[in-house]
N, C-alpha and C positions, 0 to 999 in steps of 0.2 A: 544262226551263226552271227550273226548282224549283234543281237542283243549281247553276246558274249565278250564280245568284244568292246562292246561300250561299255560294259560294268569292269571291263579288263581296267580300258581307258582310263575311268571313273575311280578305280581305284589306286591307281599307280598316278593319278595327278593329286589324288588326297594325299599317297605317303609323300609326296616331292613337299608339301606343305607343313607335314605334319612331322617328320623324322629333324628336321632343322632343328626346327622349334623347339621339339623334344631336346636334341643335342644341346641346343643351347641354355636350354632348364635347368641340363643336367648339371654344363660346364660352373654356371653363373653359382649351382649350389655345392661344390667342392670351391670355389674360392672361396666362397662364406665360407666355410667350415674352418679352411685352410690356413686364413690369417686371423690369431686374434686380437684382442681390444690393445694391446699394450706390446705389439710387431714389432722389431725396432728397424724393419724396411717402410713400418706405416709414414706417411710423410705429413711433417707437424704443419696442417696451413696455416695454424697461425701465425708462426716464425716465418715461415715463407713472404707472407704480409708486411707482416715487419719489416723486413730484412727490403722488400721494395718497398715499401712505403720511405723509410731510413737511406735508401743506397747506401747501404755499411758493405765495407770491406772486409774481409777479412785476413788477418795474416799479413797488410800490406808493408814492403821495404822500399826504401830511399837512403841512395848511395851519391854521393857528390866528392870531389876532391875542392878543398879551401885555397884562399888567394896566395897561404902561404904553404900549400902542398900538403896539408893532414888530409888522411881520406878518412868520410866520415861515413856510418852506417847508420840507417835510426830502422827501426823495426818496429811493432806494436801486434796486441791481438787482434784489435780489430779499430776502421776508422771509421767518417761519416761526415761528408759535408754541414757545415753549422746553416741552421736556417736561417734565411734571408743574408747569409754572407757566403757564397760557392768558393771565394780565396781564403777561409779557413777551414781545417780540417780537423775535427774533434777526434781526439784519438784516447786508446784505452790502454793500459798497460804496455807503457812507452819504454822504449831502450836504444841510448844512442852508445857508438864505440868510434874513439877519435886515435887513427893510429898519428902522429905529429912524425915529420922528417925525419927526427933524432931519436928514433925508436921508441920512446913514452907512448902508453896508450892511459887514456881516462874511459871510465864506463859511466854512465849515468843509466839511473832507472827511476821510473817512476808511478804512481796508480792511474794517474791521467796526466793530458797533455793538449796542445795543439799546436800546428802546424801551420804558419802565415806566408801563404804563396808569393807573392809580390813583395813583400818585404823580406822575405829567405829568414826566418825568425820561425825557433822550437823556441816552446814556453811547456817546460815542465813543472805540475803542481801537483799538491796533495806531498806525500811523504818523498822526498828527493833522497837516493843513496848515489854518492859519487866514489869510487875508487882509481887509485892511479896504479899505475905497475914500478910505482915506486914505494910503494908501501902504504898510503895514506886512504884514510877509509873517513869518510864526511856524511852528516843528516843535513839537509836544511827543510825548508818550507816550499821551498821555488826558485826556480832557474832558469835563464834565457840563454841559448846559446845562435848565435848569428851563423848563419849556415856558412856566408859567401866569405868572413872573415876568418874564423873558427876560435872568435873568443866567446868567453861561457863566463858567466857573470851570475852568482847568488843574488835573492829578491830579500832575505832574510838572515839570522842570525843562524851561524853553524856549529855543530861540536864536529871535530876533528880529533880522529885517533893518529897520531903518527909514527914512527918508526921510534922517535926520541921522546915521547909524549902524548901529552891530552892537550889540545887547541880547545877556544873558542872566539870564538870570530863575528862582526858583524856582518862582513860580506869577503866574499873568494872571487877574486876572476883569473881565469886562463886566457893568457893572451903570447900575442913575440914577443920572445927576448929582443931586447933589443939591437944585438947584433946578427938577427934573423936566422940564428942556429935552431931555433924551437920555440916550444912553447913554457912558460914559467906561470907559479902561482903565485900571484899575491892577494894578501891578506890585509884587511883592514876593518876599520871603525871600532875599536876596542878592544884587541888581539891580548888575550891571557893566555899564558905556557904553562903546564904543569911539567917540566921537565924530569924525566925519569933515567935514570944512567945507565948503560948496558952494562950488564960483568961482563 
């Protein structure tokens, strides 16, 4: 009786070892199966790497109102502190929107950009497209626009579509009128009008 019961023992302490194990073979071989080479829940490490190695943003917004009350938005697809300077911020496919007091808004966009913490300064570069909601559609090369003021100043020579015409311009800045009702464009360093007449 004695024996009987030891080989009971003996066998019911092998399945405790061996049915897991089994289970687990089993499980480990239906996820192989289950996910394959090109998942799109598989998760890319090497973006992952990236993306901490970079500290990149993504999607990041900054919203601020100006000394003279335009509220400004700037948006981008993604940022990334610059190496060896943490007060700039390298950013990608930039977009600021300046509503001004007096109902105007300007949009700027642009392919890259940064962002200077301590001095309150966007520097937009590569292709600049600036539009106002008053009609005016501008290219240049490059834009600064001062966050804490909310003047916006061209680096470069602009063509300007206007409501009346074709501009071209050495430089554009947005700044106060000077009876503090808004913001006004002016234009400068070799301004040519192609004036066109509405019927």
């Amino acid at each position: 009786m004695g024996g009987k019961d030891n080989l009971y023992s003996q066998v019911v302490g092998l399945a405790k070892i061996i049915l897991p194990i089994g289970a687990l073979a089993l499980l480990s071989t239906l996820f192989l199966f289950a996910r394959g080479k090109n998942d799109p829940t598989a998760i890319d490490l090497a973006e992952v790497t990236e993306i901490a190695r970079e500290q990149r943003l993504s999607a990041p917004k900054y919203s601020g109102v100006t000394d003279d009350g335009a509220v400004l938005a700037i948006s981008a697809a993604s940022a990334h502190p610059r190496d060896g300077d943490p007060d700039t911020v390298d950013i990608e496919d930039i977009r600021m929107r300046m509503e001004n007091p007096s109902g105007g808004i300007l949009s700027v966009t642009a392919t890259t950009g940064k962002l200077d913490g301590p001095a309150k300064i966007a520097q937009f570069s590569g292709l600049v497209r600036l539009e106002t909601s008053i009609g005016y559609e501008m290219e240049t090369n490059g834009l600064i626009a001062e966050l804490e003021t909310g003047t916006v100043t061209s680096d470069g020579l602009l063509e300007i579509h206007a409501p009346f015409g074709e501009l071209t311009a050495g430089q554009v800045t947005f700044q106060v009128s000077a009876d503090n009702t808004g913001q006004q464009m002016l234009f400068t360093n070799g301004v040519k009008l192609i004036y066109n007449p509405q019927e």
